[in-house]
ZASE-286103 format. One record per residue (C-alpha): x, y, z; chain. Coordinates in steps of 0.25 Angstrom, whole numbers, always signed. Example, Ala and Ser with C-alpha at 12.3 -4.5 7.8 and 13.67 -1.06 7.14 Angstrom:
2
SITE     xx     yy     zz  chain
SITE    +49    -18    +31      A
SITE    +55     -4    +29      A
***
This chain:
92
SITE     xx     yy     zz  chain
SITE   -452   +282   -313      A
SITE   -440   +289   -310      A
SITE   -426   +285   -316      A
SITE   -423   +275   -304      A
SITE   -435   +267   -306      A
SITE   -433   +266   -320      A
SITE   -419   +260   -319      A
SITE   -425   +252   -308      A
SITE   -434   +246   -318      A
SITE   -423   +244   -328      A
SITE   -414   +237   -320      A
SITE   -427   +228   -315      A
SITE   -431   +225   -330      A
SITE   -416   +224   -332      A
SITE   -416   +213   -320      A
SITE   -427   +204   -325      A
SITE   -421   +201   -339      A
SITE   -408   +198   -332      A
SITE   -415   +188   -325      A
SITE   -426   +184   -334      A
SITE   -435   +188   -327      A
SITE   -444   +192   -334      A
SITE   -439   +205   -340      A
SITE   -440   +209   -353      A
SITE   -432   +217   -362      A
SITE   -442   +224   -368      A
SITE   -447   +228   -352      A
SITE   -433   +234   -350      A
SITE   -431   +242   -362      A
SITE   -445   +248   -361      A
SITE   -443   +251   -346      A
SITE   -428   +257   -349      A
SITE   -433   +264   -361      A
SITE   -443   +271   -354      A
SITE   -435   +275   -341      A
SITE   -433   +290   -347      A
SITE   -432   +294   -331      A
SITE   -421   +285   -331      A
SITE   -413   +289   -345      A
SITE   -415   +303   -341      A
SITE   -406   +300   -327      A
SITE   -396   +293   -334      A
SITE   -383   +301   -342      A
SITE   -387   +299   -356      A
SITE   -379   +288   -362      A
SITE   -388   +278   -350      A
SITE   -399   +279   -359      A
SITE   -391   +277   -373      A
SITE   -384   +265   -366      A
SITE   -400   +260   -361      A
SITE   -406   +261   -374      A
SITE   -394   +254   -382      A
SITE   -394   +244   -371      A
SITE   -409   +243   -372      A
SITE   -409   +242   -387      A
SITE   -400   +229   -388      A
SITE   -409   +223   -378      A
SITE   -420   +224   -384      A
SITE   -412   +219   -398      A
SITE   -408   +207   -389      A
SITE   -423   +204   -384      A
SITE   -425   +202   -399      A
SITE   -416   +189   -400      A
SITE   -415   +176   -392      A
SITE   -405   +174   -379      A
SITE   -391   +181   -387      A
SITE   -393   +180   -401      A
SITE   -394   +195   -401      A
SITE   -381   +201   -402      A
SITE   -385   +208   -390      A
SITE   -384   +201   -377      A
SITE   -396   +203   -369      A
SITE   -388   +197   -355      A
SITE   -376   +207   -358      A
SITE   -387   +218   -362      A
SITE   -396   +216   -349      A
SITE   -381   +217   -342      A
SITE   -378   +229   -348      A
SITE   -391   +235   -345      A
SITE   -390   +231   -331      A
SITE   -376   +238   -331      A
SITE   -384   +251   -338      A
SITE   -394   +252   -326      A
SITE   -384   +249   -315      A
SITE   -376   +263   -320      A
SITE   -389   +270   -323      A
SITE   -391   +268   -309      A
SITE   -378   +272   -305      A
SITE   -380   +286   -314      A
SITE   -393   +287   -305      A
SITE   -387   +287   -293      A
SITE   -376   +295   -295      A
***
């Protein structure tokens, strides 16, 4: 899959938590995790904000609706934000 794809499927897992539908956070992190074709397009500091990104996800997963200090709306958001300036760096 080339580095496209991958952000494609990103955004697309990114997509279906947004909108409850049916997504999972675990989906997503494994899919961005493994998107090496995609990190290695990307300046460096895009896959040090992913993973940190990423990580409080997964952190928030772990506790109801927003008892986490971690938001999962505002981190979903922020990931959206993430794949829509990877894209950009694609492009570019």
């Amino acid at each position: 899959m080339n580095a496209a794809s991958q952000l494609d499927a990103i955004a697309a897992h990114i997509a279906a938590l947004r909108t409850d539908s049916g997504g999972s956070v675990t989906a997503l992190s494994n899919e961005a995790r493994s998107s090496a074709e995609l990190i290695g397009a990307l300046p460096p500091r895009y896959g040090e904000v992913l993973l940190s990104l990423l990580d409080r996800l997964e952190s928030s997963a772990l506790f109801s609706e927003e008892s986490c200090s971690f938001s999962q709306k505002d981190l979903l958001d922020n990931l959206q934000v993430w794949a829509d300036k990877a894209r950009g760096q694609l492009v570019s």
